[in-house]
C-alpha positions as CSV (number, residue, x, y, z in Angstrom):
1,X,0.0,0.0,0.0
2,X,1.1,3.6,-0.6
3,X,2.7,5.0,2.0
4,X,0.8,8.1,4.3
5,X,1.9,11.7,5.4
6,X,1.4,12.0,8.7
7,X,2.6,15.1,10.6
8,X,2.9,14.5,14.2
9,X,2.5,17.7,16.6
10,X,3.1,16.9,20.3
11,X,4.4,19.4,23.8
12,X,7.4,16.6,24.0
13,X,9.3,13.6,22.9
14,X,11.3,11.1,25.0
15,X,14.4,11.9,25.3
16,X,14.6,15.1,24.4
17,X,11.9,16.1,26.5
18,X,9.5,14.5,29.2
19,X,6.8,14.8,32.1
20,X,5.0,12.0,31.4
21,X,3.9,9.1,29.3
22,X,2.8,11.4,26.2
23,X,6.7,11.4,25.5
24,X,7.1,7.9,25.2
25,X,4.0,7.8,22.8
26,X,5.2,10.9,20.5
27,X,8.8,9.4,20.1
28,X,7.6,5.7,19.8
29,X,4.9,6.1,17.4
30,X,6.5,7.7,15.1
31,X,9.4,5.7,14.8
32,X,7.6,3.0,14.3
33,X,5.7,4.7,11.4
34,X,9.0,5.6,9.9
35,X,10.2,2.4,9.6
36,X,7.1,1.1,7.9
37,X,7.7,3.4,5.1
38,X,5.2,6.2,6.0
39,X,6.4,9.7,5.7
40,X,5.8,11.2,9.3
41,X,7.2,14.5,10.6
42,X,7.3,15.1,14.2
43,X,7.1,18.5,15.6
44,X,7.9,19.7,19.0
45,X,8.7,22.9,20.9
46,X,12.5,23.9,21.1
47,X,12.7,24.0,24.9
48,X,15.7,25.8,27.0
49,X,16.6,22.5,28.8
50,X,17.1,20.6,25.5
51,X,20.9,20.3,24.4
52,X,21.4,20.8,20.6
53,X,24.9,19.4,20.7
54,X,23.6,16.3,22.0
55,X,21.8,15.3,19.3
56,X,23.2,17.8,16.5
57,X,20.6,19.9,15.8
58,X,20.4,22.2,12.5
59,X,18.9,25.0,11.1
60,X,16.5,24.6,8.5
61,X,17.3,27.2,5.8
62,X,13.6,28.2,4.6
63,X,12.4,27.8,8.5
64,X,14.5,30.4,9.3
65,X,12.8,33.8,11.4
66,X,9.1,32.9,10.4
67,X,7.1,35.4,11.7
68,X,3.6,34.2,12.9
69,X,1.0,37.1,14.2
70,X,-1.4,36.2,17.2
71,X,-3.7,38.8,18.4
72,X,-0.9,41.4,18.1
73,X,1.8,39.1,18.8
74,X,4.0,39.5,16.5
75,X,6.6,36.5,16.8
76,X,8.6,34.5,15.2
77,X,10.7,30.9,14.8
78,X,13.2,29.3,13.4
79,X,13.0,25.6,12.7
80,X,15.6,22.7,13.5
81,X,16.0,19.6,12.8
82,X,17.6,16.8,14.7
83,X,17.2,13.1,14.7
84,X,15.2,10.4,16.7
85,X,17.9,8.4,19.0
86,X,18.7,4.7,17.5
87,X,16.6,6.1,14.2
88,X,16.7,8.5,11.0
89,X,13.6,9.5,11.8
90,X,14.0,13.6,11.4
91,X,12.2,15.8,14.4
92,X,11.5,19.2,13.7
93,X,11.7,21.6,16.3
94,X,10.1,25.2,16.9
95,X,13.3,27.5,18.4
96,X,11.4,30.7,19.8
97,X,13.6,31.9,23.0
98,X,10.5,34.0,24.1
99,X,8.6,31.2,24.4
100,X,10.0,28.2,25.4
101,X,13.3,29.4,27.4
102,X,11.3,28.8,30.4
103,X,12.1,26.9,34.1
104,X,9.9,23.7,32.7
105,X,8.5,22.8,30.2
106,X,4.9,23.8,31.1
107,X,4.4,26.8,33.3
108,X,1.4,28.4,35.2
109,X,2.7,32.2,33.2
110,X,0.3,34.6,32.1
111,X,0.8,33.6,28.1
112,X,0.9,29.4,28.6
113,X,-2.0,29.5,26.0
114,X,0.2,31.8,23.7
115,X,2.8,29.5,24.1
116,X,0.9,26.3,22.5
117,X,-1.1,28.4,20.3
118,X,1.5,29.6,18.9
119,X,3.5,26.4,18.4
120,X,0.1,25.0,16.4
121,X,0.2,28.0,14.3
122,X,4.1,27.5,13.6
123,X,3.7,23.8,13.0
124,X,1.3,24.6,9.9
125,X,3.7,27.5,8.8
126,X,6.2,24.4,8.4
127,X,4.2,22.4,6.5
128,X,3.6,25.3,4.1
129,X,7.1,26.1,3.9
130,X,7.7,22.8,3.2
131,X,5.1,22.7,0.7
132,X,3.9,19.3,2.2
133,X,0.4,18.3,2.8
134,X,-0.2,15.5,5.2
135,X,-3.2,13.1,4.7
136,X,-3.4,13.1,8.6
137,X,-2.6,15.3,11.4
138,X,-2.1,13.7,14.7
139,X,-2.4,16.1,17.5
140,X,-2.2,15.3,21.2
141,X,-3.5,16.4,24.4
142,X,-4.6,20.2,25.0
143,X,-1.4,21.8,23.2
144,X,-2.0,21.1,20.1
145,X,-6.0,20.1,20.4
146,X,-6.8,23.2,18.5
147,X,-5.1,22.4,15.2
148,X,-8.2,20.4,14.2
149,X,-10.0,24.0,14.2
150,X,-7.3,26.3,12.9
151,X,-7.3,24.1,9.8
152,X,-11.0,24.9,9.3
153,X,-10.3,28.7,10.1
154,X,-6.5,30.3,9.6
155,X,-5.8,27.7,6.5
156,X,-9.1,26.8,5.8
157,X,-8.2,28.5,2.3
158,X,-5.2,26.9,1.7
159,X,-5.6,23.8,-0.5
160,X,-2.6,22.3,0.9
161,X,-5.0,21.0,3.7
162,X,-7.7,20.2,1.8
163,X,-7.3,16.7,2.1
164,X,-6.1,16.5,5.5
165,X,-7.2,15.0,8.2
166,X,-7.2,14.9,12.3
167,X,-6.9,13.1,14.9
168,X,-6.6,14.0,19.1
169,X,-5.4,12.2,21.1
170,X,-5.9,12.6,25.0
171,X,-3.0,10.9,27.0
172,X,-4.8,12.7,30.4
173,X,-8.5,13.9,30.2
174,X,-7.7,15.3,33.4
175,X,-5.5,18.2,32.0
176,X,-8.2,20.3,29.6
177,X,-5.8,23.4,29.1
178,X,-8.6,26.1,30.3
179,X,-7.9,29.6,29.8
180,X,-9.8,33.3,29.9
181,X,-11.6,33.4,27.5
182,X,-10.3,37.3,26.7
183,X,-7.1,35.4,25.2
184,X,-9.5,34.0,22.0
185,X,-8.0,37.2,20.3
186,X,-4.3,35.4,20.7
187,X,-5.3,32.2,19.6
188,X,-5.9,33.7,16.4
189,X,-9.6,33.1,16.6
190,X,-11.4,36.2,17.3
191,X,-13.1,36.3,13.8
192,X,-14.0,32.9,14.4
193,X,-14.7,32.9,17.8
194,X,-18.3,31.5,17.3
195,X,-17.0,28.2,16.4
196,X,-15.9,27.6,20.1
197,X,-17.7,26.5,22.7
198,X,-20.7,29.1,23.6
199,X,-21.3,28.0,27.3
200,X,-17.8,28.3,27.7
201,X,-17.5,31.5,26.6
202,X,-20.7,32.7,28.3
203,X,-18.9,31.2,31.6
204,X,-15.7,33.6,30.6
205,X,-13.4,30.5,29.6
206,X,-12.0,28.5,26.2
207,X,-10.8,25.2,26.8
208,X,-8.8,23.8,24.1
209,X,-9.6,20.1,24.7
210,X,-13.1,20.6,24.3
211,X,-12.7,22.7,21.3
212,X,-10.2,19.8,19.8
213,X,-12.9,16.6,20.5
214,X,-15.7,19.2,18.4
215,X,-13.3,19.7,15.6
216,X,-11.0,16.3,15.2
217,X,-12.3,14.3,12.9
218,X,-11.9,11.2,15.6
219,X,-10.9,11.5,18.8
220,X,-8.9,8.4,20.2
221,X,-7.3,7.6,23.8
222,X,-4.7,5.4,25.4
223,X,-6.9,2.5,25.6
224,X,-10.4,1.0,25.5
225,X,-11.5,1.0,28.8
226,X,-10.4,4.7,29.7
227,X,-12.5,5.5,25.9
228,X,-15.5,4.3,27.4
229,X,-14.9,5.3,31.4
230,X,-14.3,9.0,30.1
231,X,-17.6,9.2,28.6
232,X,-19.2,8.9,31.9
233,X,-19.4,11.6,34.8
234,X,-16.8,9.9,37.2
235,X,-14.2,10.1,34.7
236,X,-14.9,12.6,32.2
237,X,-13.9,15.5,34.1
238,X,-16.7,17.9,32.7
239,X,-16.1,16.7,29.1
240,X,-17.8,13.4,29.0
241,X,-21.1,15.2,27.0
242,X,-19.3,16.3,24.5
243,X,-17.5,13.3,24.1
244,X,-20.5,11.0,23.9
245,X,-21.5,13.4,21.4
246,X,-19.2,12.6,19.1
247,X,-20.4,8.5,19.5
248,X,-18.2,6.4,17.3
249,X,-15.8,8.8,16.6
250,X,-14.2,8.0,19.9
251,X,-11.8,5.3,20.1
252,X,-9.2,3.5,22.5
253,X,-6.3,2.7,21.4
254,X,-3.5,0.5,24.0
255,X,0.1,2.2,23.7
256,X,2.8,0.4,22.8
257,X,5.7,-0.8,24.7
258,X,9.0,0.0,23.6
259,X,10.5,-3.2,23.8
260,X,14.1,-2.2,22.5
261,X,14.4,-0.3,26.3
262,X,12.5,-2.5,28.2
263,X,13.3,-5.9,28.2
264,X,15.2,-8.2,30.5
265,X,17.0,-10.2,28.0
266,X,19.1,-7.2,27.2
267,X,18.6,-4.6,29.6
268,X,21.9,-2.5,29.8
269,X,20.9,-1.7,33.5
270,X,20.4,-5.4,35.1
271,X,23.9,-6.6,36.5
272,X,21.8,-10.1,35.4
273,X,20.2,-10.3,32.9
274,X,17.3,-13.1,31.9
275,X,14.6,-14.3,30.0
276,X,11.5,-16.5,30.2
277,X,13.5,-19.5,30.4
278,X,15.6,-18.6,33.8
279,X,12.9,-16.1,35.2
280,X,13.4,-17.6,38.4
281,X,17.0,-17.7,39.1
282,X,17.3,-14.1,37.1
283,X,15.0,-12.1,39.3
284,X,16.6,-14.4,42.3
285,X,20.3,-12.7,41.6
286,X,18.4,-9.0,40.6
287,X,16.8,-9.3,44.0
288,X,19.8,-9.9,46.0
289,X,21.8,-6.8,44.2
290,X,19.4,-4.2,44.5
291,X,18.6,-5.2,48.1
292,X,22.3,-5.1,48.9
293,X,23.0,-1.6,46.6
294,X,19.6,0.0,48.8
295,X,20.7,-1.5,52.0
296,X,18.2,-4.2,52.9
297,X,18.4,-7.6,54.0
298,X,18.1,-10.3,52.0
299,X,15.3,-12.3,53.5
300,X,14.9,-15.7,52.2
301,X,11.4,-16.9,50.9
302,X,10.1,-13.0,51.2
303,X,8.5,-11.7,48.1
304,X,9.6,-8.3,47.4
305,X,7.1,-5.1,46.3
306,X,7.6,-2.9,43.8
307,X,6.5,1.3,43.1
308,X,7.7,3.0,40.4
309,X,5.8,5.9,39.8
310,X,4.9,9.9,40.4
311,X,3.3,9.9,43.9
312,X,0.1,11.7,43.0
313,X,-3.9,11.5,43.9
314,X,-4.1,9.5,40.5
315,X,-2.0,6.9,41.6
316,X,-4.2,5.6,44.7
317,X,-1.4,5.2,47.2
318,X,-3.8,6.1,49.9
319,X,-5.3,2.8,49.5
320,X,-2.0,1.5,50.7
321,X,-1.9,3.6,54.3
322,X,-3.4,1.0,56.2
323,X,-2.7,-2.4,54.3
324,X,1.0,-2.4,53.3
325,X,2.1,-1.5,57.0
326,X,0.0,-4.5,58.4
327,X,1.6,-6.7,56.0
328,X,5.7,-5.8,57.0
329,X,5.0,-5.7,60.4
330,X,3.6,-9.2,59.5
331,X,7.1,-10.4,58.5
332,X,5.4,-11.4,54.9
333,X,7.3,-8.9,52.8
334,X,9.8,-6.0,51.8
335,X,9.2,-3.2,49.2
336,X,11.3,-0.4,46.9
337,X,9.4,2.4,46.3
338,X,11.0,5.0,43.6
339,X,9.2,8.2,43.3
340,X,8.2,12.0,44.0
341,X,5.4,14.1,44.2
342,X,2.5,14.8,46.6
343,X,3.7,15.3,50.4
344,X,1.0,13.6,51.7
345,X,2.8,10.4,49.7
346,X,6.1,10.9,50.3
347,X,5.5,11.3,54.2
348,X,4.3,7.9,53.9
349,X,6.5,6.5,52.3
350,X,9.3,7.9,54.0
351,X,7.7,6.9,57.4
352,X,7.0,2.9,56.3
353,X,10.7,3.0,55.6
354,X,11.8,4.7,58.9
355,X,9.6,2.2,60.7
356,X,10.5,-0.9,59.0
357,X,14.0,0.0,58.0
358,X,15.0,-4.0,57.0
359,X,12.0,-3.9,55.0
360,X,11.1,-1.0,53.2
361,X,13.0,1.4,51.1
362,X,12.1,4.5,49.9
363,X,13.9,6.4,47.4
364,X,12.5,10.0,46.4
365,X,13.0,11.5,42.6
366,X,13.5,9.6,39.6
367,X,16.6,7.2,38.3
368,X,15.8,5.5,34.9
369,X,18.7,2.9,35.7
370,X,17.4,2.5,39.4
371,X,13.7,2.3,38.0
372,X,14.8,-0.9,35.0
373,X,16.6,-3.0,38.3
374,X,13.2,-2.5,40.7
375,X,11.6,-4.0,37.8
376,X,13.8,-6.9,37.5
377,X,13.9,-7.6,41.0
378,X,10.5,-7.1,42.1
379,X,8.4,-10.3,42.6
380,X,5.4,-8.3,42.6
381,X,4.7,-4.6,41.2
382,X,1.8,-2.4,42.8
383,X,-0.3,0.0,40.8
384,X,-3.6,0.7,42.6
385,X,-4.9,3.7,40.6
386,X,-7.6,5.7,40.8
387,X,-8.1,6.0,37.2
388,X,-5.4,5.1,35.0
389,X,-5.4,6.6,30.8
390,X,-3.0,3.6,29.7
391,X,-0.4,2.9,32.5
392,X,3.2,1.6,31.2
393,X,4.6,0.6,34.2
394,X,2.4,-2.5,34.2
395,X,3.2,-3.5,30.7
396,X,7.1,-3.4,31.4
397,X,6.2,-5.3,34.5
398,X,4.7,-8.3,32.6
399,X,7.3,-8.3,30.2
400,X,10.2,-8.6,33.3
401,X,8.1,-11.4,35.6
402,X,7.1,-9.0,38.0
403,X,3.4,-10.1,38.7
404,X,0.8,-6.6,38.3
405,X,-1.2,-5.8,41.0
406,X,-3.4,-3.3,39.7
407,X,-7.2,-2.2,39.7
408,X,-9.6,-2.7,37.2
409,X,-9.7,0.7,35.6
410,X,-8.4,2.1,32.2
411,X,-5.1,0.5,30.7
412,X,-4.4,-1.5,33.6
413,X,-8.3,-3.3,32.7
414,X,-7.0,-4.1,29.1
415,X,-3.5,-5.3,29.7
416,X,-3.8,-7.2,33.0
417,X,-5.8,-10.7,33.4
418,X,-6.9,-11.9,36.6
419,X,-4.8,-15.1,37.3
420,X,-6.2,-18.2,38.1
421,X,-4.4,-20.5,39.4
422,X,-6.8,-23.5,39.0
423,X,-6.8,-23.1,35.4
424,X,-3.2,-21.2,35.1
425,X,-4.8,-18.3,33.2
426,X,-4.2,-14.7,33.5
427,X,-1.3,-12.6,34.0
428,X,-1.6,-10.7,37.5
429,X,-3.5,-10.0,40.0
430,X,-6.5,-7.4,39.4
431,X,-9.1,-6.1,42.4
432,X,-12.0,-3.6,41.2
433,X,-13.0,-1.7,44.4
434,X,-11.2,1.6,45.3
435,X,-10.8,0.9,48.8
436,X,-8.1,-0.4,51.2
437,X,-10.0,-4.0,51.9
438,X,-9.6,-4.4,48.3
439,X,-5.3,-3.9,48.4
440,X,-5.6,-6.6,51.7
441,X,-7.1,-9.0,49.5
442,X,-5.0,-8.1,46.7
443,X,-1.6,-8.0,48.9
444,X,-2.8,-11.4,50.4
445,X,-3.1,-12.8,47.1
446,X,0.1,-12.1,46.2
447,X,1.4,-13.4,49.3
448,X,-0.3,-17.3,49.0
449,X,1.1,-17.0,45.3
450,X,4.5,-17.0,46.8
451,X,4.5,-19.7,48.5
452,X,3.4,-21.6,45.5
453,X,6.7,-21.6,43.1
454,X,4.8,-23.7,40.3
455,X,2.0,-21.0,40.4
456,X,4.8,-17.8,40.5
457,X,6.7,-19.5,37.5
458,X,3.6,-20.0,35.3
459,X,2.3,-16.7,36.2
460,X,5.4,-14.9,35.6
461,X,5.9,-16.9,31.8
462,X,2.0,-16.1,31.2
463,X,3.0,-12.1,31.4
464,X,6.1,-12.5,29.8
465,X,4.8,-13.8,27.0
466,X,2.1,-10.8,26.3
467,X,3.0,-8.5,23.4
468,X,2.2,-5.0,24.1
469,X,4.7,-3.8,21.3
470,X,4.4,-0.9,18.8
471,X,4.2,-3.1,16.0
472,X,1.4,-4.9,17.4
473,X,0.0,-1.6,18.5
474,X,1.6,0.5,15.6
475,X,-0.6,-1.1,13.2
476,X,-3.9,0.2,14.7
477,X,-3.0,3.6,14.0
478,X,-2.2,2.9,10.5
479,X,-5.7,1.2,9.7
480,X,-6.9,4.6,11.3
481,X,-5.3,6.8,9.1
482,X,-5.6,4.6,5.8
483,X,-9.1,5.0,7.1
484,X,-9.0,9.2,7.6
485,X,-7.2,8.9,4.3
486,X,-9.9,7.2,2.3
487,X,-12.6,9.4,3.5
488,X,-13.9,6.6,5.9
């Protein structure tokens, strides 16, 4: 089939920049388009903390000082170009100091919706520039959700987008990008500005993800469940009617796992290294090095717990406050918990390990090498979220034989299977309700499982065994887009 043009507009790609898992998606994705033939351009703000020697950036001659006026913003870019790590996948990246020289990559200043609006506006500027008009444009998230509209509007007359089309995706319903609805002029939109949402601008606001889902032409997420959960009230965060609204045009897509990084069989960061056929014996020796490099004992027959993860209200660590103390001061286990983020969390946290100092270890920030040995190591891997879009951390789990323990909810609902060990079916262990009783059940689950070493091996091979790659996952976007691109 003929390959697609896809251009690819995201807030950040892993490495160059990332909060979250909408960085993993945005460099993974398109890779994996690339190498199937498909002529993708990613785009991506040019942020202060990004190193252009590192990955030998240039200028691109005709992207050089484009000027782009916003509601009397007058502004302008210059475009660079770098490549994808382990690819020749070009990124293109929008350089404006004024912008994006900032202390983080998003920022609670007075012109954060100047800031993405503007990078929308400058992504289409490149395409023209380039004289290149994609079949599809992928937006994600709130930064980039109005593209879908400014197509229609600002370049409605250009026939260099006639033909495209868009899709949003939402990584996070919970973050809507909600602004005064006096800044419609900087968008760009004030001779448009009955195309938005009226209650919203009756109620002084615009909210770009709303205005995205009415103007994409589908609207996916990170996986079926979360599709369907935010279309209801206890999910949808104020934008579940205008998401059932748009009825089929809503879909859930699983991400993909990059299994290049994440695999035990050839994991740079594992002093021992393993697959499916020594599971046992490879986590056995993982165990014993990370307890020894953290400072814990190594207690024979013990299952060890693993948290990997930003220590926020989504998360569901509160369910743990009662159960996971019960069980260490019940001898039955030890835990590594890497992380940062609420107080209320890290207090915890901190406090389990200052109480049961041979059992618990907490370790507060973020180490990617650290993070890859907890998941070798770990018999067990706790994620009991509240609401979860996709989840990664449980995918990477299966894949290194540390058994999920997660809640029915979102991505963790689609990529986890209730074991059962009469049958040896399933690939974790999965509870529903979000309360602590729930976590004891789950915890004491995991516990009897121990003890069994027929159960844990089968268990462990059942997970390891589950493909979550991008070219399993890859390939549903592209019957998407030939889709978009056939006027489906």
């Amino acid at each position: 089939m003929a390959p697609l043009a896809i251009c690819f507009a995201a807030a950040e790609m892993a490495p160059f920049a990332k909060t979250g898992g909408l960085a993993d998606v945005a460099s993974a994705l398109p890779r994996y388009l690339h190498d199937q033939g498909h002529d993708v351009r990613p785009f991506m703000p040019l942020y202060s903390r990004i190193d252009l020697d590192a990955y030998d950036f240039v200028q691109v001659d005709f992207l050089r000082d484009v000027a782009v006026d916003l509601g009397g913003h007058r502004l302008s870019f210059t475009g660079y170009a770098g490549r994808a790590p382990g690819s020749d996948l070009a990124v293109y990246f929008i350089h404006c100091p004024a912008l994006y020289h900032r202390r983080s990559i998003y920022t609670g200043d007075a012109d954060e919706h100047l800031r993405f609006a503007f990078f929308s506006h400058a992504v289409f500027a490149c395409c023209q520039r380039m004289g290149w008009g994609p079949q599809v444009l992928h937006v994600n998230d709130w930064h980039t959700a109005l593209m879908p509209l400014y197509r229609r509007t600002t370049y409605g007359w250009d026939q260099l987008f006639a033909g495209s089309r868009s899709v949003l995706t939402i990584h996070n319903i919970a973050y809507q990008g909600i602004f005064p609805a006096a800044v419609v002029p900087e968008l760009g939109l004030a001779q448009d500005h009955h195309l938005l949402y009226q209650d919203d601008l009756r109620a002084g606001v615009v909210n770009f993800l709303k205005t995205g889902i009415l103007y994409a032409d589908v609207v996916t997420t990170v996986s079926e469940t979360y599709a369907k959960e935010i279309q209801t009230e206890a999910f949808g965060c104020g934008l579940e009617g205008v998401l059932r609204q748009r009825g089929g045009s809503v879909l859930g897509i699983v991400n993909g796992v990059d299994y290049g990084t994440w695999d035990p069989r050839n994991d740079p960061h594992l002093p021992v290294r393993y697959g499916p056929e020594d599971v046992a014996e490879g986590k056995r020796r993982n165990k014993e090095l990370l307890l020894a490099e953290l400072g814990l004992p190594v207690a024979e027959g013990t299952p060890l717990f693993g948290i990997v993860s930003r220590l926020t209200a989504q998360k569901g660590f509160e369910l743990l406050f009662e159960p996971l103390p019960e069980m260490l001061a019940a001898g039955d286990a030890q835990i590594v918990v890497l992380g940062t983020g609420e107080a209320s969390y890290e207090r915890f946290f901190h406090q389990l390990q200052q109480r049961f100092p041979a059992k618990a270890c907490y370790y507060r920030g973020y180490n990617e090498p650290l993070a890859h040995r907890i998941e070798a190591a770990s018999d067990f891997f706790l994620m009991p979220s509240r609401f979860e879009p996709c989840g990664l951390n449980q995918m990477y789990s299966l894949k290194y034989g540390s058994v999920p323990i997660v809640r029915k909810t979102g991505g963790l609902a689609d990529t986890v299977r209730l074991f059962d060990p009469r049958t040896g079916d399933g690939t974790g262990i999965v509870f529903e309700h979000f309360e602590p009783d729930a976590v004891r059940w789950a915890l004491g689950c995991a516990v009897e499982l121990y003890r069994d070493p027929q159960a844990m091996d089968r268990l462990r091979r059942n997970g390891m065994a589950e493909d979550f790659s991008w070219q399993r996952q890859g390939k549903l976007y592209e019957r998407l887009y030939r889709l978009l691109a056939a006027g489906g």
